[in-house]
MARVO-625802 format. One record per residue (C-alpha): residue in three letters; residue number from 1; x, y, z. Coordinates in steps of 0.25 Angstrom, whole numbers, plus 5000, padded with zeros to 4 digits. Layout:
BEGIN
  code  pos    xx    yy    zz
   Ala  NUM     X     Y     Z
...
***
This chain:
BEGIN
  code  pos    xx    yy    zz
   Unk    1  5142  5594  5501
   Unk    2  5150  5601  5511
   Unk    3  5146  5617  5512
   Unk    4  5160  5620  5512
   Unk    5  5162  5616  5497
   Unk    6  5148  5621  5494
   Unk    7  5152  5636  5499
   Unk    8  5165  5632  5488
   Unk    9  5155  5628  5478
   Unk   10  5147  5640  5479
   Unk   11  5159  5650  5480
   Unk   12  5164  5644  5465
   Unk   13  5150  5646  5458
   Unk   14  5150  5660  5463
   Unk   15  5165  5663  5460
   Unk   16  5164  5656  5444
   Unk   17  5148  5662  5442
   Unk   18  5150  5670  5429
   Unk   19  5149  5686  5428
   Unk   20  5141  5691  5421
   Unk   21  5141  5706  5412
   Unk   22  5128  5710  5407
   Unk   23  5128  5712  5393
   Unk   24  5117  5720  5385
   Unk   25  5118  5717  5368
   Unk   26  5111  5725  5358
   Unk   27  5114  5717  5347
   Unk   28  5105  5705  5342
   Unk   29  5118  5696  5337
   Unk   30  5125  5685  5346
   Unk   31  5137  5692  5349
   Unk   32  5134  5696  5363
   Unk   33  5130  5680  5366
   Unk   34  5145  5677  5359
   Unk   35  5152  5687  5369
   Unk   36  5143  5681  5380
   Unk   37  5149  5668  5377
   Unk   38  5165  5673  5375
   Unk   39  5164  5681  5388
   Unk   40  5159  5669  5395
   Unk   41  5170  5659  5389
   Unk   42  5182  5670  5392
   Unk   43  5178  5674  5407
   Unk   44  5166  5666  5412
   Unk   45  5158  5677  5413
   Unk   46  5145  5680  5406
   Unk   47  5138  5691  5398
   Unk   48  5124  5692  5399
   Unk   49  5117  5696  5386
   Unk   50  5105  5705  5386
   Unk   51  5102  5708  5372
   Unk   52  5093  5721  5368
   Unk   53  5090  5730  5354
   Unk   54  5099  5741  5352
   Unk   55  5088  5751  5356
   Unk   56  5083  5742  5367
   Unk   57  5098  5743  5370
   Unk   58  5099  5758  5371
   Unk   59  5087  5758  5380
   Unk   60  5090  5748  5390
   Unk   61  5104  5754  5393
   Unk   62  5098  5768  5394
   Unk   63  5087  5762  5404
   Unk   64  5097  5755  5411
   Unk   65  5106  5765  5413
   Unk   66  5097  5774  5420
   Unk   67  5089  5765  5427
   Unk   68  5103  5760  5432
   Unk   69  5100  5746  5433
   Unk   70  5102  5732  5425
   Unk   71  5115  5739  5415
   Unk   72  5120  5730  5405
   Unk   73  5136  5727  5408
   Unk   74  5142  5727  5393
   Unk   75  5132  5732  5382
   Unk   76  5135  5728  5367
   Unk   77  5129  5740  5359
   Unk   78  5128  5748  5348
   Unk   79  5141  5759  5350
   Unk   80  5132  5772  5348
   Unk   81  5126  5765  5360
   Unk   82  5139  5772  5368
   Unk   83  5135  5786  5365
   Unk   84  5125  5784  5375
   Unk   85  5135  5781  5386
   Unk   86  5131  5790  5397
   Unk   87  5117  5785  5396
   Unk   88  5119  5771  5396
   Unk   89  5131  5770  5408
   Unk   90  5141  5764  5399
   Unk   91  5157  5764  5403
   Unk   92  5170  5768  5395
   Unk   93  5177  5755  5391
   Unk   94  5190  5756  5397
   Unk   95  5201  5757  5386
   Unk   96  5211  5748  5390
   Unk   97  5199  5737  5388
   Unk   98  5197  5740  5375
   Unk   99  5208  5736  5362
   Unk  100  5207  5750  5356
   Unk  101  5218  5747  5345
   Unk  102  5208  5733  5340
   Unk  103  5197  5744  5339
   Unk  104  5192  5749  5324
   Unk  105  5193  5763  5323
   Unk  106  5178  5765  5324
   Unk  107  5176  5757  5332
   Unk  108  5183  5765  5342
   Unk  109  5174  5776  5337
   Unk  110  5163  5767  5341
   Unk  111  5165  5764  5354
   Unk  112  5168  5777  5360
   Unk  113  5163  5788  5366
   Unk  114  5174  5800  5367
   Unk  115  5186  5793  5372
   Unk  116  5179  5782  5379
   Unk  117  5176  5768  5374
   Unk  118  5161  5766  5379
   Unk  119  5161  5754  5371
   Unk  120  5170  5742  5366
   Unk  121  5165  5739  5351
   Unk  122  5164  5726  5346
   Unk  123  5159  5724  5333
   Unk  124  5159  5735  5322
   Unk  125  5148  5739  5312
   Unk  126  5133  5744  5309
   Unk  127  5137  5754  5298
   Unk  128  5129  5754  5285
   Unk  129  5134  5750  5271
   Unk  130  5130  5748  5256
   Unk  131  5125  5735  5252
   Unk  132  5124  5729  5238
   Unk  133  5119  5716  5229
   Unk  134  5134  5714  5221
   Unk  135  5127  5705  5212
   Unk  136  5118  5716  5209
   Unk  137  5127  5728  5211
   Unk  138  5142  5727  5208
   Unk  139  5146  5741  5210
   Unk  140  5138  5747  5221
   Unk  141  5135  5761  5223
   Unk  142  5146  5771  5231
   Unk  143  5137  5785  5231
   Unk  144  5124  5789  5233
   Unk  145  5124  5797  5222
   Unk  146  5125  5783  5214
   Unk  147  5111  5780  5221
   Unk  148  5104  5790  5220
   Unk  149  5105  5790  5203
   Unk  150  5101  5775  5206
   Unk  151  5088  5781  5212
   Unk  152  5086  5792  5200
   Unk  153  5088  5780  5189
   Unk  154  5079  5770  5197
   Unk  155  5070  5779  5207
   Unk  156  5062  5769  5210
   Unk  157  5072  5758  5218
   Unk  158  5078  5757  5230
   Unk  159  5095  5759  5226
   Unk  160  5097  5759  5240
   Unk  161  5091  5754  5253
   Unk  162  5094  5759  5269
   Unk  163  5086  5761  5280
   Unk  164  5080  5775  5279
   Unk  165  5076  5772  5295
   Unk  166  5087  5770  5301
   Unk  167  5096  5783  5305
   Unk  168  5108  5775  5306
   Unk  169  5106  5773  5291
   Unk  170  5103  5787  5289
   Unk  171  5117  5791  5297
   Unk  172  5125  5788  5287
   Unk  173  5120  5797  5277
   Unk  174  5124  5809  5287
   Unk  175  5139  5802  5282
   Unk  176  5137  5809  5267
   Unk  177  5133  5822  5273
   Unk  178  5141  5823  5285
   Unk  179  5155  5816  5283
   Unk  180  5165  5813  5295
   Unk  181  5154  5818  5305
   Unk  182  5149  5808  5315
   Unk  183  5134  5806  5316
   Unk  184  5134  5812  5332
   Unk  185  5141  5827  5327
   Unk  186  5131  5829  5314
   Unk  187  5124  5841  5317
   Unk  188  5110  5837  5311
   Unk  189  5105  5849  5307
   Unk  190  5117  5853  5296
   Unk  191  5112  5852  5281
   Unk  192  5121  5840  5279
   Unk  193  5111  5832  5288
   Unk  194  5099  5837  5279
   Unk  195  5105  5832  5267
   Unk  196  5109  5819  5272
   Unk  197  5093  5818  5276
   Unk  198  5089  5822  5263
   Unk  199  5100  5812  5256
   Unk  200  5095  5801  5264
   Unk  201  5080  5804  5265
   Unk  202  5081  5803  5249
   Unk  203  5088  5791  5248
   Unk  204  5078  5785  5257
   Unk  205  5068  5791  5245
   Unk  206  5076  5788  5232
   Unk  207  5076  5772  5237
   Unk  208  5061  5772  5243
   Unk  209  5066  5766  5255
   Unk  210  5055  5774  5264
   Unk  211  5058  5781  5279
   Unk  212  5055  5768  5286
   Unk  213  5065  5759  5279
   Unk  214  5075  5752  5288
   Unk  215  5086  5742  5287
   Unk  216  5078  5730  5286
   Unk  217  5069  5739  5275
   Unk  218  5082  5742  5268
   Unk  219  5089  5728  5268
   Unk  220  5077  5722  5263
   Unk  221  5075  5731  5250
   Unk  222  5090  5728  5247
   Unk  223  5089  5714  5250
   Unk  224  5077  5712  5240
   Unk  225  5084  5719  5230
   Unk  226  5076  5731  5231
   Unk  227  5089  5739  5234
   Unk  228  5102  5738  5226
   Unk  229  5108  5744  5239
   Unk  230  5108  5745  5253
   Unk  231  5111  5752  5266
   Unk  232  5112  5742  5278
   Unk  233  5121  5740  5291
   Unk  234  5130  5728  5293
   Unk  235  5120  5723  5301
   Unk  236  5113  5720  5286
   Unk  237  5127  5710  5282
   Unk  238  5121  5698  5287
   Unk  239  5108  5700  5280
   Unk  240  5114  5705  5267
   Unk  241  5123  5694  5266
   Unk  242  5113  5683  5268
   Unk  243  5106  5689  5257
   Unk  244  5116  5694  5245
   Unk  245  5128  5684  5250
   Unk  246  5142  5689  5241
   Unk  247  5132  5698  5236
   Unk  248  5132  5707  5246
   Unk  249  5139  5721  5243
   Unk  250  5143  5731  5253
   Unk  251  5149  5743  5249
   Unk  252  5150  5758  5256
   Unk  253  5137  5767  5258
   Unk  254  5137  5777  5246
   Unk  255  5144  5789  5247
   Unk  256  5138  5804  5243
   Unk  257  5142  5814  5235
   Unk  258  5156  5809  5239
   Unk  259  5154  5805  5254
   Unk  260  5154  5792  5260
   Unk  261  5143  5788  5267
   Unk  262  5147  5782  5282
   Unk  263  5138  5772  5290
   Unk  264  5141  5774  5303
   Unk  265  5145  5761  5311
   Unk  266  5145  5757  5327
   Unk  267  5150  5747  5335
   Unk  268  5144  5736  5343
   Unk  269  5150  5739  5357
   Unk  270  5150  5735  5374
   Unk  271  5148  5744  5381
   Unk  272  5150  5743  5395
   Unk  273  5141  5748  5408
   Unk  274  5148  5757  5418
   Unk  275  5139  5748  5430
   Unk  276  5147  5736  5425
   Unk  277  5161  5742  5422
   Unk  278  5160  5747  5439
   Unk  279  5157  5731  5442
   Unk  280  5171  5726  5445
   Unk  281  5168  5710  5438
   Unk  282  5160  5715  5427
   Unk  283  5171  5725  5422
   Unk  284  5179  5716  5422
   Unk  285  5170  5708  5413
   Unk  286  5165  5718  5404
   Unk  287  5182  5719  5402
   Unk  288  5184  5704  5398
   Unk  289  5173  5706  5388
   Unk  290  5179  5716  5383
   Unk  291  5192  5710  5382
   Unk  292  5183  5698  5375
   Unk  293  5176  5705  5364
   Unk  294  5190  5712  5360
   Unk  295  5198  5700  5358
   Unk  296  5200  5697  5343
   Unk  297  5199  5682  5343
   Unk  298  5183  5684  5348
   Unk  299  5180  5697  5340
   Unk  300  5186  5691  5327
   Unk  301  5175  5677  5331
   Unk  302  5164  5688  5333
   Unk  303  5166  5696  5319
   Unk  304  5167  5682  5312
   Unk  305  5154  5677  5319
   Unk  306  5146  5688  5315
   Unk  307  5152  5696  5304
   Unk  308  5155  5710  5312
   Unk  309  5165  5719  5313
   Unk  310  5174  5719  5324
   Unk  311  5180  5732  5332
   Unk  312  5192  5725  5332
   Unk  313  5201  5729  5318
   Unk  314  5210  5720  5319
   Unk  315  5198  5708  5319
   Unk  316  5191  5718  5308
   Unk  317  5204  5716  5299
   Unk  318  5207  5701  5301
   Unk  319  5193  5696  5302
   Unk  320  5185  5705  5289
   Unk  321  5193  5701  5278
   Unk  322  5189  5705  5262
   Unk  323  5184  5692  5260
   Unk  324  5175  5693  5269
   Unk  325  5169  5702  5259
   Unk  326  5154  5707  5266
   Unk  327  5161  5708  5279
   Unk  328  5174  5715  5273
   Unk  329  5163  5724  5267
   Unk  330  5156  5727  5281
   Unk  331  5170  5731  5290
   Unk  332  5175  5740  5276
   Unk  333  5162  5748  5278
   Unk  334  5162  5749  5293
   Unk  335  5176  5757  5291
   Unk  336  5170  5767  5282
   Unk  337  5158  5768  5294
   Unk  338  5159  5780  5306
   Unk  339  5157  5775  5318
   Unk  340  5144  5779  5325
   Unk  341  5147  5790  5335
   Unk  342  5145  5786  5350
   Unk  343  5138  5799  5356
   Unk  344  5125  5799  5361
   Unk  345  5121  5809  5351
   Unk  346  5121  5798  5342
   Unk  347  5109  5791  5348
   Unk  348  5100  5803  5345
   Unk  349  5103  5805  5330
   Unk  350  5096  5793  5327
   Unk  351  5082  5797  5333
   Unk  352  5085  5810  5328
   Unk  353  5088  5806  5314
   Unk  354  5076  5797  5313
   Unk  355  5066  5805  5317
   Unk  356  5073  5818  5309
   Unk  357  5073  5808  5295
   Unk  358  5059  5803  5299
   Unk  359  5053  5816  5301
   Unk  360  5061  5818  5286
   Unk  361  5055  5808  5278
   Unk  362  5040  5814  5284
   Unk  363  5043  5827  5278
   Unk  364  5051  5836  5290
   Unk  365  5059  5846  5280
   Unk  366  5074  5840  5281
   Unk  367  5079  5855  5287
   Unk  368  5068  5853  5299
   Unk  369  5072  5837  5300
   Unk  370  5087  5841  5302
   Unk  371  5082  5852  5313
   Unk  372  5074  5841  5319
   Unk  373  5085  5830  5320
   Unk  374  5095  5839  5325
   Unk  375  5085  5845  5335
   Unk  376  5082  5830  5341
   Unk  377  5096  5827  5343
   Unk  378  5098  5839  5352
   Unk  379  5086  5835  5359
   Unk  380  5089  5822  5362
   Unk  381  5102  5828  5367
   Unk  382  5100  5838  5375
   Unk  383  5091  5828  5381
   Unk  384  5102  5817  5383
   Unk  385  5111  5830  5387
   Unk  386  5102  5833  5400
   Unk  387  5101  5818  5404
***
């Protein structure tokens, strides 16, 4: 062959080669392989999937970061992710790429950081709820109260199961004690907070769930009917309806002494690098897929696939109807949630908490557990303060 026309040949391949935008998932579903495959359809271009834990997640983008060197392009995340901004060298979205008006309202809530978009949510959710057997209880419980005369009747079952280890469990309660205040503006040392760490710390003991119980611990028990109720995510659903079919029963956490208890709730989001957003061809990427994961027709295909709850209200509305009774049930409670706050603070409430209600259950006195929890949050922010 002539090596005019293999010059020509040559000079095609590498004009059609496909781009590609590195993309790092911390979620174990198929979704990021299912935007993989749209992205590659719409604009022959390709995402590369490099899926991690969550914590191995945090960890990889903090080292990256300050090492500099291998940063994901798009990263799909957890939205509390986006209070550590300034340490993970993530960018503002621009507005104009973003349909604010399609947005829930806490969704918006979710995905901001001040008045800048540090992420685009795309799916809705992880906020707790009240599970019940409707073939064994019709009428579930709406108050603690109601619980706790369950535990004097019958002192020795468990009326209700959570996880007693896992602080995003042990947030909501600060809801019944601390109404209307985001988790990041709670000032830990207040009497409020030692009564919600009393309240909880007896219901742990009044339903013999132990310190060490978790999700998978709690679930079980209510599973083998050794629970009449229980505490679990959305993340449960799947499980829960696989076992108790039409029989599964979701209802609103139990309010106290008139207060309604309030899961928090976040958003799935992409997050975008600055590195990739200064690269000419990958912002314009990262903006077509964008543009693709906001597009009705595909979300509406996601939420059916997988049962989740969209950003998009107008896909919420049209696409979870009444008859769709369990997942009708899910969206209803995700509107009663708060929204997870997005400032770094955030991030060291949880250690702070566990090792404060740790500490608790071994014997601490609850007025030097609250002076401990509250003294480690300063610490760790003073620390991040001086980085």
């Amino acid at each position: 062959m002539p090596k005019f026309f293999i010059l020509i040949l040559l000079s095609i391949s590498f004009v059609s080669k496909a781009e590609v935008l590195e993309f790092w998932s911390a979620f174990g579903d198929n979704v990021d392989q299912e935007l993989a495959a749209e992205f590659e359809v719409r604009t022959g271009n390709q995402l590369m999937i490099r899926k991690f834990s969550i914590d191995e997640m945090k960890a990889e983008l903090l080292l990256a970061s300050r090492s500099k060197n291998y940063m994901p392009d798009v990263a799909w995340v957890p939205s509390d992710f986006l209070g550590l901004h300034k340490f993970i060298g993530i960018s503002p979205i621009p507005k104009v790429w973003i349909n604010q008006d399609q947005l829930e309202p806490a969704a918006r809530q979710s995905a901001m950081v001040g008045d800048s978009y540090m992420g685009l949510p795309l799916f809705l959710g992880n906020h707790l709820m009240l599970f019940y057997d409707k073939s064994k209880t019709p009428n579930p419980v709406t108050q603690w109260e109601q619980l706790q005369a369950l535990s004097e009747k019958e002192p020795e079952k468990t009326h209700i199961a959570f996880s007693s280890r896992d602080m995003y469990f042990f947030s909501a309660f600060f809801s019944l004690f601390h109404p209307e205040i985001p988790l990041d503006q709670i000032h830990f040392k207040d009497h409020e907070c030692m009564n919600t760490l009393v309240f909880f710390h007896e219901l742990v003991r009044l339903n013999h769930l132990g310190s060490q119980c978790n999700s998978l611990c709690s679930r079980q028990l209510f599973i083998d009917g050794k629970s009449t109720y229980l505490i679990d995510g959305d993340w449960a659903v799947s499980d829960l309806r696989e076992k108790f079919g039409s029989n599964l029963g979701i209802a609103s956490l139990p309010s106290y002494r008139g207060i309604p208890m309030k899961s928090l709730s976040a958003g799935k989001v992409l997050m975008i690098t600055k590195t990739a957003l200064q690269n000419p061809a990958k912002r314009l990427m990262i903006k077509q897929l964008l543009t693709m994961v906001q597009d009705k027709a595909f979300l509406t295909k996601l939420i059916n696939e997988h049962q989740y709850i969209s950003a998009s209200t107008e896909v919420n509305q049209i696409s979870i109807q009444p008859e769709q009774e369990v997942m009708y049930a899910v969206y209803q409670q995700y509107l009663r949630s708060q929204p997870m706050p997005t400032s770094v603070r955030v991030s060291f409430i949880w250690e702070a908490l566990a090792r404060g209600v740790s500490r608790y259950s071994d014997g601490m006195p609850k007025e030097e557990t609250m002076l401990y929890i509250n003294q480690l949050i300063d610490r760790f922010s003073k620390k991040v303060e001086g980085s």
